[in-house]
C-alpha positions, 0 to 999 in steps of 0.5 A: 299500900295494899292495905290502905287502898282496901281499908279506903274502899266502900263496903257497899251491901247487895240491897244498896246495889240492887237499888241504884241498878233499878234507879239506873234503869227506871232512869234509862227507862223514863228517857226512852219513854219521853223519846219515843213520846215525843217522837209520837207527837210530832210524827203524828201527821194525821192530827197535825193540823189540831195542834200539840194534842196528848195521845 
């Protein structure tokens, strides 16, 4: 049963883990980034009344 568990398993290669970490984090990353954009905006009470403005 050993056997056929280990030989069912993926060899994965350190190169391939290094990059699904980084796409995890770049993914995490872009998230936060639209949060706290979006937060930005619409807690940006001194330009309020000019409407959806890019900061």
């Amino acid at each position: 049963m050993a056997a056929r568990r280990s030989s069912a398993m993926k060899e994965v290669g350190l190169v391939e883990v290094a990059l699904r970490t980084a796409a995890k984090v770049a993914a995490v990353g872009g998230v936060l980034a639209v949060v706290i954009w979006l937060s930005w905006v619409m807690l940006d009470v001194e330009h309020m009344n000019g409407g959806f403005t890019l900061p």
